[in-house]
N, C-alpha and C positions, 0 to 999 in steps of 0.2 A: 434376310435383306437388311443392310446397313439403314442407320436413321438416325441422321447427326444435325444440329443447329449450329448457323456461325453465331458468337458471344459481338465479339469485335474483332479487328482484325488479328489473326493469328489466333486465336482460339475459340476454340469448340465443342459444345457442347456433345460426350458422347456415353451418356448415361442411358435407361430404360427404362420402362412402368412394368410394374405387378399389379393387375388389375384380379388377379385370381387369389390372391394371397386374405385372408378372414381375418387373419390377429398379427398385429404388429407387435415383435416379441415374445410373442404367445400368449399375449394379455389385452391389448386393446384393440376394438374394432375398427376396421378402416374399410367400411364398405364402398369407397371410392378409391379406394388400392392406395400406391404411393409409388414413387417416384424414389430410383436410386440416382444423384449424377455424380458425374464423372466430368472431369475435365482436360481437353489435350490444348494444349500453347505449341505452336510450329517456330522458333525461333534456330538461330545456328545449332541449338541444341532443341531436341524435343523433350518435352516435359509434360506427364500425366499427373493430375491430383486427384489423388485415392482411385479405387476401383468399385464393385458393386457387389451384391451380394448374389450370392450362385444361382439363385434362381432367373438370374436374364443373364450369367455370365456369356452363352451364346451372342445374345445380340451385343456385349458389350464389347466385344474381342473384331464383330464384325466390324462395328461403329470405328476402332481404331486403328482396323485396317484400313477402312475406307481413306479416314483421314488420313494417314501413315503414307500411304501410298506403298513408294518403293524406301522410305526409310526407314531406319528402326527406332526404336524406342530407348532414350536415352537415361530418362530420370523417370521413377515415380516419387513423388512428393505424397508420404501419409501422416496425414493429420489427424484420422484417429482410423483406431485398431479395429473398433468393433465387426464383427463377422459382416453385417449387413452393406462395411461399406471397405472391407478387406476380404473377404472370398476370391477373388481373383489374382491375387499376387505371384500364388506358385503359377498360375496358368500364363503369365506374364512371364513368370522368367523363362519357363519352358519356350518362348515365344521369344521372348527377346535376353538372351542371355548376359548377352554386356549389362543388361539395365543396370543402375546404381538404384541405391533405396534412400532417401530422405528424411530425416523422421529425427521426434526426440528419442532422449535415453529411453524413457520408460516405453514410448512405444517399439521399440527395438524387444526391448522384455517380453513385452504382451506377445509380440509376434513369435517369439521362442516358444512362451506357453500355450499358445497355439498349434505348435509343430510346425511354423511356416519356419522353412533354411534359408534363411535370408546372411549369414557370415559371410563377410567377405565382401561385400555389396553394400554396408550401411554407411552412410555417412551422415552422424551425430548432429542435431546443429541445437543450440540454445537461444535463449529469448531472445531475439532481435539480432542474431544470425544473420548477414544477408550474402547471396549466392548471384551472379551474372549468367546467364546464359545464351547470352548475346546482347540482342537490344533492350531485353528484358531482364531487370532486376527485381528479385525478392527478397522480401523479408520475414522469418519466421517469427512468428511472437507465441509464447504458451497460452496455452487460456485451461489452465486445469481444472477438471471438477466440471466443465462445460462440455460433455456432461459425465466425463470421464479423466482422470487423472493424469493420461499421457498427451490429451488433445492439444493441438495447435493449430492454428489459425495461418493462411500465408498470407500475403499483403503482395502484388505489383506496382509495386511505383512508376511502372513507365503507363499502364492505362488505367492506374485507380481500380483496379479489381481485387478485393477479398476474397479471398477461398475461407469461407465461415466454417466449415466441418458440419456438425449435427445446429451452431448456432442461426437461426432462423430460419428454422426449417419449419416444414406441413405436413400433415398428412395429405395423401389426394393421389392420386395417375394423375400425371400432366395432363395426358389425350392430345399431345401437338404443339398444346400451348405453353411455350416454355418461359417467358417472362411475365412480370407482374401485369404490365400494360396491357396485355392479351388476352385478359380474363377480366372478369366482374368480382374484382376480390373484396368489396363489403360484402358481398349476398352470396359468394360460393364458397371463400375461400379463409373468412377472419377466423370461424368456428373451428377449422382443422388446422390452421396455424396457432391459436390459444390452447387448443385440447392437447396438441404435439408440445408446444411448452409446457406446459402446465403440468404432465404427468412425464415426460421426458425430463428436466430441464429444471421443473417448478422447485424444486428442491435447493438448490443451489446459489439463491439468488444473489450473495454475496459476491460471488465467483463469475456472475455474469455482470455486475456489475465492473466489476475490476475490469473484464473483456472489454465494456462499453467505456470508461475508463480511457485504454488505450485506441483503441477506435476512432474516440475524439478527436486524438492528434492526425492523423490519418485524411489524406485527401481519395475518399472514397465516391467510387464511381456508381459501381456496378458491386452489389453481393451478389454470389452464388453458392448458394447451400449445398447438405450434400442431399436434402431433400426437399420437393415444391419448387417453387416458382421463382425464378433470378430477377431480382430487382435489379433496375435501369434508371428508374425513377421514385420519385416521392419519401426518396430513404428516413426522413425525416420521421414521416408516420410512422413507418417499422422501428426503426431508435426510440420513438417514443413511448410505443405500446411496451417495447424491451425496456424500458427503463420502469415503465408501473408494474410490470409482472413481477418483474427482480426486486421491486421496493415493498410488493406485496401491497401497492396501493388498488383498491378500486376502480375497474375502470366508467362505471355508470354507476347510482345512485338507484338503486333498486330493491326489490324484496325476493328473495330465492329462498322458497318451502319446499323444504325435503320429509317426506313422511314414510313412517314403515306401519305398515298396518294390516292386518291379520285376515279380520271379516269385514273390513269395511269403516271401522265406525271412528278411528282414529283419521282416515283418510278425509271422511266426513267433519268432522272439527276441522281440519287443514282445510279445507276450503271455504268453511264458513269465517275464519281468519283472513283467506284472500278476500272475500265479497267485502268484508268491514275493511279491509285496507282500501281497497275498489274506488267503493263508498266515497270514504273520506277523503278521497285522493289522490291516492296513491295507485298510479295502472302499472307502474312498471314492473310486473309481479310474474315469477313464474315458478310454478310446479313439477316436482317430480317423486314419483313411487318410486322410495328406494331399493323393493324388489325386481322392477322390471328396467329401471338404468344403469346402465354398466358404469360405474364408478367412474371412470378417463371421465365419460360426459358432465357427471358432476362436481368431478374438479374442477373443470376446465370454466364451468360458469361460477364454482365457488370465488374463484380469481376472477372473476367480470365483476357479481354484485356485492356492493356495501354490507348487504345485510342479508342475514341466514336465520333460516325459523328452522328447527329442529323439529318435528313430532315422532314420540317413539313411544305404541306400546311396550310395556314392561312384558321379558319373554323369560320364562325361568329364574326370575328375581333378578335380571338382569335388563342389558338394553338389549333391542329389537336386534339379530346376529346380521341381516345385510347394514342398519346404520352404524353399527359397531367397524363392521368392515369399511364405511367410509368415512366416520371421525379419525379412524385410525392411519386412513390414508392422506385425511388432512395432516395430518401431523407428522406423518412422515416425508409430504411433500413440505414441511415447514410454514403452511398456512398460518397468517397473522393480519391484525389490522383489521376485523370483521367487528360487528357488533349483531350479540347472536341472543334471539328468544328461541323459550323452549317450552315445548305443551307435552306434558307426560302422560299416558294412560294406563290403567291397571285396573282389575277387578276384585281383585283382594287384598293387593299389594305393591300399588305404582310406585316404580322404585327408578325408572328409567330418567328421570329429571334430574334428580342427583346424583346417578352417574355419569349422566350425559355431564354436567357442570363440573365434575372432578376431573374429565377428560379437558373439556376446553379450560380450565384452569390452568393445567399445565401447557400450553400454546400461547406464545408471545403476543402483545399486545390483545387481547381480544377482551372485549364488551359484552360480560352477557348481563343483559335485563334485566330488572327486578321481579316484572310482574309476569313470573311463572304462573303457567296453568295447568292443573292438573282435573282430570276427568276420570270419573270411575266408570268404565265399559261403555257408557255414549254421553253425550254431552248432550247437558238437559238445560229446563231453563232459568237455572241458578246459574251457569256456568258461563250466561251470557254477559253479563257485566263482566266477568273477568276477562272473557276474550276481546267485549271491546275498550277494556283498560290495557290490554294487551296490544292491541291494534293504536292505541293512540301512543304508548311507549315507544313502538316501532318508529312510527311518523316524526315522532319528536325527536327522534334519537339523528332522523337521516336531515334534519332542517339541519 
């Protein structure tokens, strides 16, 4: 059964939820599924932006009959190639065979190394491209590296609509509700829209800025992403969280303790650090066991809070192997701008302090502390002045 939303006049929302789907990628958790969309524009010409990924291609072909009616399908417009939100292309042309294909150079390429037979059919367009098709004018702009190399961006200048691609997008299944106004998005929806940039996107920030860049000139209405919730309103807010993600600024003033700890006793230190933060002041603190967080989630608030406390027992004269695996993913999402304490443990041979600090040395802009603390297998109470020298470093650092 077909299940479409109108945007504004003339276009429609004809995209679908995976609410069944566990790993986005095959790597991050989306226990709230997520949302493919799709967009159809009914103008002298019809015109599709991207398609969806194969697991709802059923509803998505229905979705475009319904709107279609008795016409065919004239243009797809792809903005980007990825499987998740090009799966449906051959099933399109088999449907609609006139259709023409829209796209840059290199997404033309990707589609070949795909096996999608798109010859014949492509029409090339370049940065600021623009195409008629009817009442409705677009304009193509690149946005490469957002979050992929061949991506672009459309622009309608006759109703202020953005077609973003993967830029500002969520994690989540809609469930119906398809615009931002329609939901409570401080309280359901900021967490899976930072986690989705952050470990999508976070990397890039240079390249999203350039994006926001041309955006600026742009009299924008309405975004529509190719995943979450299509803004209508308050765009302001979303431009502005996109502009600190991308600058890699801070968005609160906080303490985020990440600990890896074996038996317990490392874990133990980590929170007698949060009580003296507490204490003196400082609530806005939060925890997590780096064995039992799946990394997207602590990216996603390493780009929230100002400041990062590291604890890691020393694991085979090394650092602890799950915070290894997430300094690592700091660094490859280009994390910068933190100011970072770190508490080492070891029983014969803590060693995890100074390598934790040889890692964040090499990562841009970053603050680590002076007043390391190191603990031999539990923290006793010599250990306590250092940790609340430690705790008052913190405090000082974030005034």
């Amino acid at each position: 059964m077909h299940c479409v939303r109108k945007i504004v006049e003339d276009l429609y929302w004809v995209g679908g939820n995976d609410s069944r789907l566990a790993l986005f990628e095959n790597i991050h958790p989306i226990p709230r599924g997520v949302s493919y969309n799709s967009y159809l524009l009914l103008d002298e010409k019809t015109v599709l932006f991207d398609t969806v990924d194969w697991s709802i291609c059923r509803q998505f072909l229905e979705n475009i009959h319904e709107v279609l009616g008795d016409r065919t399908l004239d243009y797809l417009v792809v903005n980007h190639v990825e499987p998740d939100h090009a799966a449906g292309i051959e099933e399109l042309i088999l449907r609609y065979p006139d259709m023409k294909i829209i796209c840059s150079n290199k997404a033309y390429l990707f589609m070949g190394q795909f096996g999608f037979n798109v010859d014949g059919r492509v029409i090339e367009v370049k940065d600021k491209d623009a195409m008629s098709f009817g009442k409705h004018n677009l304009i193509f702009m690149s946005a490469p590296m957002v979050h992929w190399p061949e991506v672009m961006v459309t622009f309608d200048t006759t109703n202020g609509v953005l077609f973003s691609a993967d830029a500002f997008g969520a994690f989540g299944s809609l469930d119906g509700k398809l615009f931002k106004d329609e939901i409570n998005f401080d309280s359901n929806w900021i967490d899976d829209t930072r986690r989705y940039y952050t470990n999508i996107v976070g990397k890039y920030g240079p390249h999203v800025q350039a994006l926001l860049k041309k955006a600026s000139s742009l009299d924008i209405k309405i975004i529509c992403p190719l995943h979450g919730p299509v803004w209508r309103d308050d765009l302001e807010y979303l431009l502005d969280k996109y502009n600190k993600w991308s600058i890699y600024e801070p968005e609160e003033k906080g303490v985020m303790i990440v600990y890896g700890t074996m038996y317990g006793n490392t874990e133990s230190a980590a929170y007698n650090l949060a009580t003296r933060l507490v204490e003196k002041g400082m609530t806005n603190v939060v925890m997590y066991d780096v064995s039992k967080t799946h990394v997207s989630y602590l990216i996603s608030d390493t780009f929230k809070y100002s400041n990062l406390v590291l604890a890691s027992v020393t694991y085979n004269l090394n650092i602890y192997p799950p915070m290894l695996d997430y300094i690592m993913d700091m660094k490859a999402l280009n994390l910068q701008k933190r100011k970072v304490a770190i508490i080492e443990n070891g029983s014969w041979a803590p060693k995890s302090g100074k390598l934790m600090r040889e890692h964040l040395d090499g990562m841009k802009e970053m603050t680590i502390l002076d007043n390391e603390v190191s603990i031999n297998s539990t923290m006793k109470e010599h250990d306590i002045d250092s940790m609340n020298d430690l705790a008052d470093s913190i405090i000082q650092s974030i005034k």
